[in-house]
Residue frames relative to the residue before (quaternion, step in Angstrom):
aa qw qx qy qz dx dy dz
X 1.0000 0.0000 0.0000 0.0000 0.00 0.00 0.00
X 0.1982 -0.6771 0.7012 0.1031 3.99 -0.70 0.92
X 0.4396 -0.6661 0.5866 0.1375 3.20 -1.68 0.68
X 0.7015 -0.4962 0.1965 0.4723 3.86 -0.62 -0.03
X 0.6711 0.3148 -0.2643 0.6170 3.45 1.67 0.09
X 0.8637 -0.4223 0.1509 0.2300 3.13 0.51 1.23
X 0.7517 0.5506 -0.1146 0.3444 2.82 1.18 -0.99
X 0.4785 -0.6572 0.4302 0.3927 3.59 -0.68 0.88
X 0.1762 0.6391 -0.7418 -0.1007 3.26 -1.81 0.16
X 0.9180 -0.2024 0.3170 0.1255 2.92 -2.06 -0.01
X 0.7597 0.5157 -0.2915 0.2683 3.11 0.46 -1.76
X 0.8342 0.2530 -0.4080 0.2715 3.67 0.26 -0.04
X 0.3105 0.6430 -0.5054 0.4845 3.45 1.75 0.80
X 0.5120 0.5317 -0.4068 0.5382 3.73 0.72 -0.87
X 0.8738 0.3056 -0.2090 0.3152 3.33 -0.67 -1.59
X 0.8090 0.1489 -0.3713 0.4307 3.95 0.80 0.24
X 0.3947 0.5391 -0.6196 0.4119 3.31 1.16 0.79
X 0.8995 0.1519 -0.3082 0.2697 3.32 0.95 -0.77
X 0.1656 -0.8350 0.5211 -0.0621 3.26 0.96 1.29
X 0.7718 0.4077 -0.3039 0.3817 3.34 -0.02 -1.38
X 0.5179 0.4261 -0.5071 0.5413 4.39 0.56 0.09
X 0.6210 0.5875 -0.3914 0.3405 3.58 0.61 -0.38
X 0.7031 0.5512 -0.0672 0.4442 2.74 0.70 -1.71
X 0.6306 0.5101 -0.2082 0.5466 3.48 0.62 -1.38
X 0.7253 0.4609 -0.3219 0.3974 4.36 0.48 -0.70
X 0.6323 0.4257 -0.3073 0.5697 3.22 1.38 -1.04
X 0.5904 0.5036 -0.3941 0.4925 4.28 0.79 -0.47
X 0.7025 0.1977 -0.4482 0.5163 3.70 0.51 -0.69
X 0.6301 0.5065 -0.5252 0.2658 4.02 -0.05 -0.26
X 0.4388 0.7354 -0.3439 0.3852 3.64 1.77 -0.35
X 0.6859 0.4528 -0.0086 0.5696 3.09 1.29 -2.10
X 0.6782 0.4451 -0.4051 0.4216 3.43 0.42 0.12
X 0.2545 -0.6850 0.5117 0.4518 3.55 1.53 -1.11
X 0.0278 0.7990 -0.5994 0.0395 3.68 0.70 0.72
X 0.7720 0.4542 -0.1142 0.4297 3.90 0.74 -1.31
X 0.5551 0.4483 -0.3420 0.6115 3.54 0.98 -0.89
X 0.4688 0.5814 -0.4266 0.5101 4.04 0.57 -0.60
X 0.8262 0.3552 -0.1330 0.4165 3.00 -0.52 -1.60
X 0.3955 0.4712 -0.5597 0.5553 3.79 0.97 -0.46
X 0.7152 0.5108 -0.3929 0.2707 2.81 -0.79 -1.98
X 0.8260 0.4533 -0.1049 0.3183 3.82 -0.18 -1.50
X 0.3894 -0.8191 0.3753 0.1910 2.98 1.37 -0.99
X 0.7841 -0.0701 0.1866 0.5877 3.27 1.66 -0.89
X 0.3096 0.7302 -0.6008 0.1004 4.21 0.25 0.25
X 0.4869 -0.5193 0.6562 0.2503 2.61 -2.55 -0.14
X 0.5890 -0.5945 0.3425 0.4270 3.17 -0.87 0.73
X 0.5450 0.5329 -0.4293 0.4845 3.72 0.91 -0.46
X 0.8137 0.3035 -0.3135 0.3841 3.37 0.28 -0.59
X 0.3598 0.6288 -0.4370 0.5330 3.72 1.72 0.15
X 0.6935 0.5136 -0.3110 0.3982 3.49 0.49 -1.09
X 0.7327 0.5171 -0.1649 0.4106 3.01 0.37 -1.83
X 0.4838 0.6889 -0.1744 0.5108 3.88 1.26 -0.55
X 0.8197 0.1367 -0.1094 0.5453 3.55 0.17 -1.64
X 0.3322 -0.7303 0.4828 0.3510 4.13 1.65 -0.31
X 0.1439 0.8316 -0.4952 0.2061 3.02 0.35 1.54
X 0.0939 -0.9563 0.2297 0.1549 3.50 -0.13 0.73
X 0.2795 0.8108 -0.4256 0.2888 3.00 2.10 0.93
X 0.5671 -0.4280 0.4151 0.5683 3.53 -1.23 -0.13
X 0.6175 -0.5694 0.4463 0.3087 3.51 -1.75 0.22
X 0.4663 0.6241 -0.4434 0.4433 3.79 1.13 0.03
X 0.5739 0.6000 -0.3106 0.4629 3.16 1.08 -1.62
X 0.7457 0.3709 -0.1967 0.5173 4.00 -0.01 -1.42
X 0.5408 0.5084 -0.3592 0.5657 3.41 1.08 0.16
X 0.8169 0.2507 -0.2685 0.4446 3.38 0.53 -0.34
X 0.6506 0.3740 -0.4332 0.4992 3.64 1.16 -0.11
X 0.5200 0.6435 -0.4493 0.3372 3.48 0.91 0.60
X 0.5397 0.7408 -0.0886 0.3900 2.61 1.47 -1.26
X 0.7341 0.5239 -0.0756 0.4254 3.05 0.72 -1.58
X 0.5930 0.6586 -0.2098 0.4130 2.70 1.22 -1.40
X 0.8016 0.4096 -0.0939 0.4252 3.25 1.19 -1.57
X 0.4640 0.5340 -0.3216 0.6294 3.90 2.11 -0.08
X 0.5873 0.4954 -0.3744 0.5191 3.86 1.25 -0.01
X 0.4257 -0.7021 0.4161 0.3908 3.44 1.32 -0.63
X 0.2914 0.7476 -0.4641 0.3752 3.87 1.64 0.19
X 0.8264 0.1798 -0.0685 0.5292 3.74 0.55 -1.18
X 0.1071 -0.6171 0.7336 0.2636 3.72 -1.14 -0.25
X 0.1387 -0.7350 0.6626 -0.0379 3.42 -1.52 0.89
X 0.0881 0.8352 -0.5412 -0.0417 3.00 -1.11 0.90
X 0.6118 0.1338 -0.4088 0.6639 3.79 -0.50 1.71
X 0.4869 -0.7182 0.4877 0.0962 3.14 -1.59 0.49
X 0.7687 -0.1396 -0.1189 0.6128 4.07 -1.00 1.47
X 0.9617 -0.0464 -0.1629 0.2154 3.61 -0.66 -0.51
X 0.6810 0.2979 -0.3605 0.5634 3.00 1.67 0.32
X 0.4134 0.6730 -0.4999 0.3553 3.66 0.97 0.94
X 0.0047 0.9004 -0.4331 -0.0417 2.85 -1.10 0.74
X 0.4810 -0.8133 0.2934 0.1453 3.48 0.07 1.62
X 0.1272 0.7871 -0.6033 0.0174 3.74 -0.74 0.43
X 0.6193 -0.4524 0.3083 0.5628 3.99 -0.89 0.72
X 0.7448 -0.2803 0.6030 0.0559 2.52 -2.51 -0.45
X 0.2538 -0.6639 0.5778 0.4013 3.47 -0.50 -0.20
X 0.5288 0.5388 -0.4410 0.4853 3.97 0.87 -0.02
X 0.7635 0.3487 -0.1640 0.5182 3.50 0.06 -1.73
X 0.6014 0.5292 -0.4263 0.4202 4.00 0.74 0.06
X 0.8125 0.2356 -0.3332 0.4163 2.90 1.18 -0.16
X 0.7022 0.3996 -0.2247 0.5447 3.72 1.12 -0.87
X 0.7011 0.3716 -0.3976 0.4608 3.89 0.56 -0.02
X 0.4371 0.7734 -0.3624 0.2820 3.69 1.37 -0.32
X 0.3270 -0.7424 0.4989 0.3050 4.35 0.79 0.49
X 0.6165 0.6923 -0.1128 0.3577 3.52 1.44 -1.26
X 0.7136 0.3527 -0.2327 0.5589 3.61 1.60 -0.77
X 0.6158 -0.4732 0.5295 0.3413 3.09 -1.80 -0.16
X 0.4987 0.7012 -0.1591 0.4840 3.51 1.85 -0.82
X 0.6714 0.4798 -0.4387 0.3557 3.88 1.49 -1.01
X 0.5593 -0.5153 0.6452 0.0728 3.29 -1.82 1.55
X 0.7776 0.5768 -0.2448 -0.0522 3.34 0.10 -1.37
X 0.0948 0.8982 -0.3183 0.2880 2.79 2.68 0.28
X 0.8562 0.1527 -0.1174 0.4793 3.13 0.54 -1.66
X 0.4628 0.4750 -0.5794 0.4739 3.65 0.79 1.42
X 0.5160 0.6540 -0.4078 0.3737 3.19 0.88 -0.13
X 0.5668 0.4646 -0.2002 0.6503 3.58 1.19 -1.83
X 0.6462 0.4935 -0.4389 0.3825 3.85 0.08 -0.54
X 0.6856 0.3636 -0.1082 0.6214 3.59 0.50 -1.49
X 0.7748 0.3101 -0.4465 0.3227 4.04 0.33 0.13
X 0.7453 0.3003 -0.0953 0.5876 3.19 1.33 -1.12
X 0.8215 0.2614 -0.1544 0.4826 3.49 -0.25 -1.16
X 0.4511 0.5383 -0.5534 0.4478 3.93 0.16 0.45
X 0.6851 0.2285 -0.2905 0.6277 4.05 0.65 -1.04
X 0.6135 0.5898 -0.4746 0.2247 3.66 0.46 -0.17
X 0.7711 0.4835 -0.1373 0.3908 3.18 1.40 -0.99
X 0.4621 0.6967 -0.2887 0.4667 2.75 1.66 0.61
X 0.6855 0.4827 -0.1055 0.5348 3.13 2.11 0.83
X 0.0384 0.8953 -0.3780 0.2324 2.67 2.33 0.73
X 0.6522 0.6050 -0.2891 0.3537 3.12 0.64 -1.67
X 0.7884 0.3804 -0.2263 0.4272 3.44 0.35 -1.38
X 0.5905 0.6698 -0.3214 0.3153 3.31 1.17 -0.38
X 0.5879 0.5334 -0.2173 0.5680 3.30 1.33 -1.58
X 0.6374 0.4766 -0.3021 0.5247 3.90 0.97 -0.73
X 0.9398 -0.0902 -0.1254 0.3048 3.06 -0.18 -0.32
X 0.5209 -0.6531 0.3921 0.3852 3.85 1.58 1.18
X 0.5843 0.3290 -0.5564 0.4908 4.02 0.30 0.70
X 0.7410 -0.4665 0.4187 0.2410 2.60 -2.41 1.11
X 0.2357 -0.7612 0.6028 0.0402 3.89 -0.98 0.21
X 0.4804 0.4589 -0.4912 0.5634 3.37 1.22 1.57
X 0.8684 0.2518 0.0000 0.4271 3.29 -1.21 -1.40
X 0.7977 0.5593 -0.0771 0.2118 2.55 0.07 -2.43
X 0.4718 0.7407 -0.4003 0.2618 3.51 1.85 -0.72
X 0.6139 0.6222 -0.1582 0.4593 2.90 1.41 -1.54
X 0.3743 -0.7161 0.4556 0.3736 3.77 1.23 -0.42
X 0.4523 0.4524 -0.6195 0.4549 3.73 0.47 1.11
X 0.6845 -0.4806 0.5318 0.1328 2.95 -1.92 0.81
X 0.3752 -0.7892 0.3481 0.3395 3.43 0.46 1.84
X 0.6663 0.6534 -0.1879 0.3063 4.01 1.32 -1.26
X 0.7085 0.4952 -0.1993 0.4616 2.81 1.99 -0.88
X 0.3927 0.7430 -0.3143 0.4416 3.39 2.00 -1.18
X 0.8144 0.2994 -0.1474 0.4747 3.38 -0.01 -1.96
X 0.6175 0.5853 -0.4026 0.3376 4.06 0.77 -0.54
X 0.7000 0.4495 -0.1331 0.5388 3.41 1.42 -1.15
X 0.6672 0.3352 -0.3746 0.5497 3.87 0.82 0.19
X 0.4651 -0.6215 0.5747 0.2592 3.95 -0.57 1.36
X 0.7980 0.4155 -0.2407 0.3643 3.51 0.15 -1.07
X 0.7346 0.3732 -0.2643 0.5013 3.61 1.05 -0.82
X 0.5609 0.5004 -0.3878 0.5335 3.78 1.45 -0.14
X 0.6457 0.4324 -0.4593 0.4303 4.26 0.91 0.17
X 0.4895 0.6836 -0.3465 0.4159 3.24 1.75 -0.13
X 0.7195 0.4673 -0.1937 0.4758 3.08 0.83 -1.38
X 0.5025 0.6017 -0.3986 0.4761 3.65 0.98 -1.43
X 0.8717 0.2837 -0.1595 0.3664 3.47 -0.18 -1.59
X 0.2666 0.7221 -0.4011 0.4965 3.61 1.65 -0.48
X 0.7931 0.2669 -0.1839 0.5157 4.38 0.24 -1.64
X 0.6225 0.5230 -0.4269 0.3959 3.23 0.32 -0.99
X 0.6450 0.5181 -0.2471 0.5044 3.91 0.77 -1.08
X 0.7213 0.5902 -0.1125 0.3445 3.68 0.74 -0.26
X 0.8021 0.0789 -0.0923 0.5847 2.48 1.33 -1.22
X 0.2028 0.7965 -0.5299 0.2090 3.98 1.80 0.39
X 0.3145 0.8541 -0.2187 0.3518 3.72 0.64 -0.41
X 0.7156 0.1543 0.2299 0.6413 2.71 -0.13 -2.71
X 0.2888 0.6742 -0.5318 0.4233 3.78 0.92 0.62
X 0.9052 0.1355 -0.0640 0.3978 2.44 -0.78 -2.05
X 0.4467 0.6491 -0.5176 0.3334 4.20 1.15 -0.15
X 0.7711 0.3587 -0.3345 0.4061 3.15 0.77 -1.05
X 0.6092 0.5977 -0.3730 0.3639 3.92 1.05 -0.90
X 0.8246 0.2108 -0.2748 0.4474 3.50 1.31 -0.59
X 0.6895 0.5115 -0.3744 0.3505 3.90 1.34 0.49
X 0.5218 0.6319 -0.3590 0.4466 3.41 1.73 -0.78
X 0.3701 -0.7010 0.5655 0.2278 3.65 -0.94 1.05
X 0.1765 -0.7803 0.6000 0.0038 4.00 -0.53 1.54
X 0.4155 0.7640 -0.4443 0.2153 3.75 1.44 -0.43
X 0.8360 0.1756 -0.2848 0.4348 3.60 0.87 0.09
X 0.4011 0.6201 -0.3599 0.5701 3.34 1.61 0.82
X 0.0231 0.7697 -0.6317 -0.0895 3.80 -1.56 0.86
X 0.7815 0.2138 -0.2730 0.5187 3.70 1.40 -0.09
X 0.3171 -0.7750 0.5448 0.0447 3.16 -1.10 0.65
X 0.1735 0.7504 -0.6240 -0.1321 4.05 -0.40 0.51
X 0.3521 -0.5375 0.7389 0.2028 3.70 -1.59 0.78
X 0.0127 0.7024 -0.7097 -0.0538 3.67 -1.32 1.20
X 0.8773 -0.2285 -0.2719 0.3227 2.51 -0.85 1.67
X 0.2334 -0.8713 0.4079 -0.1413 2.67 0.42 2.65
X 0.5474 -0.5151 0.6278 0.2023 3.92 0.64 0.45
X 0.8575 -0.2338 0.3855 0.2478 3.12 -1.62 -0.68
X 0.2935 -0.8633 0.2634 0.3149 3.13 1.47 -0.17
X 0.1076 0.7843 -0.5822 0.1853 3.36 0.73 1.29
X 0.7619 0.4316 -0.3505 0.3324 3.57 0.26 -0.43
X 0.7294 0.4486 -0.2766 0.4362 3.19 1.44 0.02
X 0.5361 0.5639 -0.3991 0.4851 2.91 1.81 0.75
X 0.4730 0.7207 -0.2610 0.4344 2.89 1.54 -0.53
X 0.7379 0.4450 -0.1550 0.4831 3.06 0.88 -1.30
X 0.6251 0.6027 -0.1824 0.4612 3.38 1.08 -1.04
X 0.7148 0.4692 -0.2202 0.4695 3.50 1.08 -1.04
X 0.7247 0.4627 -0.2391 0.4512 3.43 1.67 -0.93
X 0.7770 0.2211 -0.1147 0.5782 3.38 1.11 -0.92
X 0.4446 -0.6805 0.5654 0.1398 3.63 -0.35 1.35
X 0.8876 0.2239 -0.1810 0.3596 3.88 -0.22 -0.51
X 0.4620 0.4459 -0.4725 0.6037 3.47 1.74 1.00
X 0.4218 -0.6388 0.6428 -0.0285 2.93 -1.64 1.50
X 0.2076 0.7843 -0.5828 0.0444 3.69 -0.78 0.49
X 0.3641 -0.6633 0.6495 0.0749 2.58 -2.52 0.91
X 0.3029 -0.7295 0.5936 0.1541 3.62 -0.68 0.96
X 0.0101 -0.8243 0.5628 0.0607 3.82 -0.63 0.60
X 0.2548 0.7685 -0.5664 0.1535 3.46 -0.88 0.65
X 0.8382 -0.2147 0.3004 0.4012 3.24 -1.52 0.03
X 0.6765 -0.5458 0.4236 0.2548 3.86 -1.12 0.41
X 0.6671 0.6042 -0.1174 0.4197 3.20 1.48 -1.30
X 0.6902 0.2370 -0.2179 0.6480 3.56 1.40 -0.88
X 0.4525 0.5032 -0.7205 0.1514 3.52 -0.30 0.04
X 0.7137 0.4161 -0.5045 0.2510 3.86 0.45 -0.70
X 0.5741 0.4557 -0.4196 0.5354 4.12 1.33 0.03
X 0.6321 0.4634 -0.4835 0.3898 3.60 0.55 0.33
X 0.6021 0.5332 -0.3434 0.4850 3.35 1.24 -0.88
X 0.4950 0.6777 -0.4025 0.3656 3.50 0.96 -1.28
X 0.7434 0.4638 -0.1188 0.4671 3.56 0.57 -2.12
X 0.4927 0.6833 -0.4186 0.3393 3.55 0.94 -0.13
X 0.6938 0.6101 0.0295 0.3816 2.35 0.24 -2.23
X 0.4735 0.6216 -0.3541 0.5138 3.81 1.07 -1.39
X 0.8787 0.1857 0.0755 0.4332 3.33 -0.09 -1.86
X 0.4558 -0.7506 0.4249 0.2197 3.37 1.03 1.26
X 0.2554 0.6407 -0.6899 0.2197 3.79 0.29 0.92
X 0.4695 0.6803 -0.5601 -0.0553 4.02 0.12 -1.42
X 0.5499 0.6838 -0.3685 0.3070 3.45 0.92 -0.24
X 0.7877 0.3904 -0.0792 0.4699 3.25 1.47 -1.24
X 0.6437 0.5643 -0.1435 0.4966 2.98 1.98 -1.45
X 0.1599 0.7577 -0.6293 -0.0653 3.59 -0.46 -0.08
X 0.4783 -0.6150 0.6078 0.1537 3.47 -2.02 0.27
X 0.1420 0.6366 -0.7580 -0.0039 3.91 -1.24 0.70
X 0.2043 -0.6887 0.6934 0.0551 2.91 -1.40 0.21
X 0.0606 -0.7489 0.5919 -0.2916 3.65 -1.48 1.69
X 0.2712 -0.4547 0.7767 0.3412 3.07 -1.76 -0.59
X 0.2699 -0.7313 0.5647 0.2712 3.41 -1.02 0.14
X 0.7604 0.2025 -0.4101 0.4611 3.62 0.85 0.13
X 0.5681 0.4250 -0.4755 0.5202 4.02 0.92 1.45
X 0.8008 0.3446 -0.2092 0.4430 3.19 1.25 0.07
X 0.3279 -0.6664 0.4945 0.4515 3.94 -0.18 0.59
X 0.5015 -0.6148 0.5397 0.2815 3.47 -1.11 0.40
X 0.4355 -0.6393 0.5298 0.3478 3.88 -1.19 0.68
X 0.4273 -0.8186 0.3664 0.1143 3.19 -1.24 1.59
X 0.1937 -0.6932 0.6943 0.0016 3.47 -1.00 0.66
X 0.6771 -0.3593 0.5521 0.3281 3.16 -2.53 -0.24
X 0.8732 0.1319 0.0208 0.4686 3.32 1.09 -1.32
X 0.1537 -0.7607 0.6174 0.1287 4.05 -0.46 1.19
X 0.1371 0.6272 -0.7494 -0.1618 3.39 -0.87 0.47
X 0.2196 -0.4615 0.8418 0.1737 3.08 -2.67 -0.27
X 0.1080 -0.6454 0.7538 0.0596 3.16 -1.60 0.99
X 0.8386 -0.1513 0.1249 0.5082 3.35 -0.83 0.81
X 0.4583 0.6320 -0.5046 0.3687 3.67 0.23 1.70
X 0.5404 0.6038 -0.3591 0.4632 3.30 1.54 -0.39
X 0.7165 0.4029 -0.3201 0.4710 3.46 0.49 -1.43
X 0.2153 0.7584 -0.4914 0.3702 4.02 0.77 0.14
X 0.9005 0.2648 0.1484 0.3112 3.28 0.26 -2.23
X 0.5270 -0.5401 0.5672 0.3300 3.76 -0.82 0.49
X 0.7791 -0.4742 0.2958 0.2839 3.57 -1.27 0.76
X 0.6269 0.6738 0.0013 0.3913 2.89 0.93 -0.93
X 0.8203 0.1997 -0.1569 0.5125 2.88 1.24 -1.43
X 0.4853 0.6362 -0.4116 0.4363 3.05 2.19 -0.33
X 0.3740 0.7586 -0.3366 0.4138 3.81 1.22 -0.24
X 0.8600 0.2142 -0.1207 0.4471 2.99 0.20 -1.30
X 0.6348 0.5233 -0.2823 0.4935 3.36 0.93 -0.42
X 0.3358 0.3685 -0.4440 0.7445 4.38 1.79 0.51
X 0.7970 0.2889 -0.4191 0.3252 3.70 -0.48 -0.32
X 0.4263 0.6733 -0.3623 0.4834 3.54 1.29 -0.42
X 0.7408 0.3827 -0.1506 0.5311 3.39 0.68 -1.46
X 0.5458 0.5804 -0.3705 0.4775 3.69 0.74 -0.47
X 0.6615 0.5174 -0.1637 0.5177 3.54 0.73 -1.23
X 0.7589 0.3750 -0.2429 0.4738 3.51 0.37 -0.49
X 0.6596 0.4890 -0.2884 0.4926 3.45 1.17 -0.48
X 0.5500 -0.5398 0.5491 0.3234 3.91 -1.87 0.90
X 0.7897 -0.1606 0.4990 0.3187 3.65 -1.56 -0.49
X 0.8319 0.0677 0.1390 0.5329 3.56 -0.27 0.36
X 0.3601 0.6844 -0.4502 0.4464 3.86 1.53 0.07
X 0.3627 -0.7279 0.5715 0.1095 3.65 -1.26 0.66
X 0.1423 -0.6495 0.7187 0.2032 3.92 -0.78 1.07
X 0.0044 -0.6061 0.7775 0.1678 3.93 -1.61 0.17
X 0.2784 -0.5781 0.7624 0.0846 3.17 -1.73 0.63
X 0.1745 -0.7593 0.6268 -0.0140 3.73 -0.78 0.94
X 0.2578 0.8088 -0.4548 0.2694 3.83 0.49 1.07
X 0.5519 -0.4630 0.5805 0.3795 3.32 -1.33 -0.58
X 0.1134 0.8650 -0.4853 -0.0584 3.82 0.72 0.11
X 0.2350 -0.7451 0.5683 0.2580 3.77 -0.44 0.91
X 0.6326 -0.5795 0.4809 0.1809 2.45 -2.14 0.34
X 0.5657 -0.7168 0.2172 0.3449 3.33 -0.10 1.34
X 0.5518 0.4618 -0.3458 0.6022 3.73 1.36 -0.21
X 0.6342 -0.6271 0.4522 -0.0088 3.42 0.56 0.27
X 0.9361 -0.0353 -0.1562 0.3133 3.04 1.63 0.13
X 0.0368 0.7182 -0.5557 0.4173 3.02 1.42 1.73
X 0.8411 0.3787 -0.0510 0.3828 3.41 -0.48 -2.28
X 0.2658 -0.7537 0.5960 -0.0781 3.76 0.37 1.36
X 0.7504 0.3540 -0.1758 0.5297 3.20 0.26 -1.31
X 0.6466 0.5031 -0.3688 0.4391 3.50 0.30 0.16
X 0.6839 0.3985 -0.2413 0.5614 3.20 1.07 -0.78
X 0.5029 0.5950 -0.4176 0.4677 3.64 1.52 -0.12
X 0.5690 0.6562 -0.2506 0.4277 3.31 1.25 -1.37
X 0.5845 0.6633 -0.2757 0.3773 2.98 0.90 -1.31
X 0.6883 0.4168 -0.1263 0.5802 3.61 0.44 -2.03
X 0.5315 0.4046 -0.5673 0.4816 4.31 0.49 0.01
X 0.6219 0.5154 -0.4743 0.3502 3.59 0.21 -1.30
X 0.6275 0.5795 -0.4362 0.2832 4.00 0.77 -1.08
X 0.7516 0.4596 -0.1956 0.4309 3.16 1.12 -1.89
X 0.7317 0.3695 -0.3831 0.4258 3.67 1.13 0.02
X 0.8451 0.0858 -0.2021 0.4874 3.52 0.63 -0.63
X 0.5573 -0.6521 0.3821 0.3439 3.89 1.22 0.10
X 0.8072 0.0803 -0.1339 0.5693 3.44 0.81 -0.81
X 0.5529 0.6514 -0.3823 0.3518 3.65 0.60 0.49
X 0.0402 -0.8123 0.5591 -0.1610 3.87 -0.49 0.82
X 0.5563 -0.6020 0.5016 0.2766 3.47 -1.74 0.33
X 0.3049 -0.7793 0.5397 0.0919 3.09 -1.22 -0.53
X 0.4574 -0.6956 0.4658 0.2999 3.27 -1.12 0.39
X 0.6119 -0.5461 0.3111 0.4802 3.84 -0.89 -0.18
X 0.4616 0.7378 -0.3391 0.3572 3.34 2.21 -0.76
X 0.7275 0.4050 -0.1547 0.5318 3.15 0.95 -1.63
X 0.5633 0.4720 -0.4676 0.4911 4.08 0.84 0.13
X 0.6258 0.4807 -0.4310 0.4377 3.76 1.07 -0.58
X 0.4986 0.7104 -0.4240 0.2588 3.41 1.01 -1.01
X 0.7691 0.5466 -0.0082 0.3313 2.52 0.63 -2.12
X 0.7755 0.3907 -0.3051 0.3911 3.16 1.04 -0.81
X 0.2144 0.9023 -0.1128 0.3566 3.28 1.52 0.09
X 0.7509 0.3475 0.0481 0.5595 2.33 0.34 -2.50
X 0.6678 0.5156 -0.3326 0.4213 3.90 1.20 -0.76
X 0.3629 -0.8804 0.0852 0.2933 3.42 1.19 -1.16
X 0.2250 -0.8666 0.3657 -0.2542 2.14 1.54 2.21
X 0.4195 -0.7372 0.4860 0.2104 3.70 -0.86 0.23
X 0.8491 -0.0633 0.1144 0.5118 3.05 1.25 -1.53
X 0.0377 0.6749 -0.7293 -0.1057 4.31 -0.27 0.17
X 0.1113 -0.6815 0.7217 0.0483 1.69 -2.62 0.29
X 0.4432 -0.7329 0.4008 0.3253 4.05 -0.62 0.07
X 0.1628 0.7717 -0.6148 -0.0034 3.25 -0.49 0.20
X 0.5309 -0.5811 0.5572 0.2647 3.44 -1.22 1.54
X 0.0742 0.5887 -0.7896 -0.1563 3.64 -1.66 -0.09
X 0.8150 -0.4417 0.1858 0.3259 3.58 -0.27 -0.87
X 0.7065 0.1483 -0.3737 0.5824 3.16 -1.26 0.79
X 0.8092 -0.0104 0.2287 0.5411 3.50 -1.20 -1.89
X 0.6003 0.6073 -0.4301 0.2930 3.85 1.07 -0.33
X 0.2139 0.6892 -0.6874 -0.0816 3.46 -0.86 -0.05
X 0.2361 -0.6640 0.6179 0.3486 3.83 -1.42 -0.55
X 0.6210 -0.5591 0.5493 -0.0046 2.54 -1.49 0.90
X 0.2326 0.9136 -0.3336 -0.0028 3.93 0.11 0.58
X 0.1291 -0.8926 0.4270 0.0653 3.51 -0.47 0.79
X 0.1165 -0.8952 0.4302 -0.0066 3.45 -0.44 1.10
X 0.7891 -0.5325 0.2848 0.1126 3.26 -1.13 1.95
């Protein structure tokens, strides 16, 4: 980075070498409930923040990870250490907030429980192309997290928090006007099909997944009184044909898989779909130059430390692909931030 005379400096070597102090304050204020607090209250002092979560640092200290918190733009503060008092954000008021339908913070949670010491193994990863979680141990990273209740609500809430975003973009930009059913493979918790459900009244939907979550998808139903529209199956998607609709989506299931498996799993969807039916892909989807969508290509390097041979993608390589299955036509459509979907039509 050069300054207005030209001159190198530092500052953005600093700021992503030291990413991780960043990162790591806004993960432990996640894990504490720092925001859902402050919902709740409306308004504290850091003494009484402290005194709350039973913190036993000095009070400068909670002064400064408040602070910070609030030079990140997480808190707003007004007066300063002991008579300041601190209240959310208009961001973290809504997505960090345990209290909304809106909280993200799922997938800080899976960050700061699992994949924060995981990624501290990059190195070995790029060396030698195995995953750098579970799987060290030689279990099957899908089976590890499917077979522990407690480490599958991580994960469950871990996507749903990730991709809530590229939810509601797609539930309230994707044109459904000639569409009435809708299946989510491998729907998590079924947020996208509430999404969808909540936005477009005359689309029906199935969530599909694994045996293990249907009883947290139903759970999340129910919450948001959909059951009428929302329903639950339960599968493998590549031992089982998927239940057909107008519209298959995936949210962040392709980049899982190796080419191959992302192959078979577009023809899956192809199969399940009418004439003129729509596949969506719900991803980080780089930019075909490769260098806009950072975070995608970050995404990319998770897929190593979880499944070793899995990876994003561009929209080039989604046309390929969809092609090769025998799709007729795609398209892109931003939703948010780095999200967009990806869409292929029957």
């Amino acid at each position: 980075m050069e300054n207005q005379n030209n001159h190198p400096t530092p500052e953005t070597i600093m700021k992503i070498g030291s990413g991780f102090w960043a990162s790591k304050i806004l993960l432990t204020a996640v894990h504490f409930e720092v925001f859902t607090k402050l919902a709740k209250n409306k308004s504290m002092t850091a003494q009484d923040l402290k005194s709350e979560l039973g913190l036993q640092c000095t009070d400068r200290h909670f002064f400064d990870f408040l602070d910070t918190l609030a030079g990140f733009g997480f808190l707003n503060r007004e007066g300063l250490l002991e008579k300041a008092q601190y209240v959310n954000g208009t961001e973290a008021n809504v997505f960090l907030d345990k209290n909304k339908p809106s909280y993200m913070g799922g997938i800080l949670e899976m960050m700061n429980n699992r994949l924060f010491g995981f990624w501290d193994n990059l190195e070995e990863g790029l060396l030698t192309g195995l995953p750098q979680n579970e799987a060290k141990k030689g279990e099957n990273i899908f089976e590890a997290i499917y077979r522990d209740p407690d480490k599958l609500k991580i994960f469950v809430h871990g996507m749903t928090g990730v991709q809530m975003g590229g939810f509601i973009g797609f539930a309230e930009k994707f044109d459904f006007s000639n569409y009435k059913t809708l299946t989510d493979a491998g729907g998590s918790a079924g947020m996208l099909s509430i999404m969808v459900a909540k936005h477009q009244p005359h689309i029906s939907c199935v969530t599909f997944d694994l045996p293990p979550v249907e009883a947290i998808a139903k759970e999340t139903i129910q919450k948001f009184g959909l059951s009428d529209r929302v329903k639950t199956a339960s599968g493998d998607f590549f031992a089982n044909p998927l239940p057909p609709a107008d519209i298959v989506v995936m949210g962040n299931i392709l980049h899982d898989w190796d080419e191959e498996a992302k192959l078979s799993l577009m023809k899956k969807a192809y199969d399940a779909l009418p004439a003129g039916g729509a596949f969506v892909v719900i991803e980080n989807i780089i930019d075909d130059d490769r260098k806009e969508n950072v975070f995608g290509m970050m995404m990319s390097l998770n897929m190593l430390i979880e499944t070793g041979t899995g990876f994003d993608y561009t929209f080039s390589d989604f046309n390929k692909w969809a092609k090769i299955v025998g799709f007729k036509s795609t398209n892109i459509l931003p939703l948010a931030g780095p999200t967009s979907a990806a869409i292929a039509y029957k």
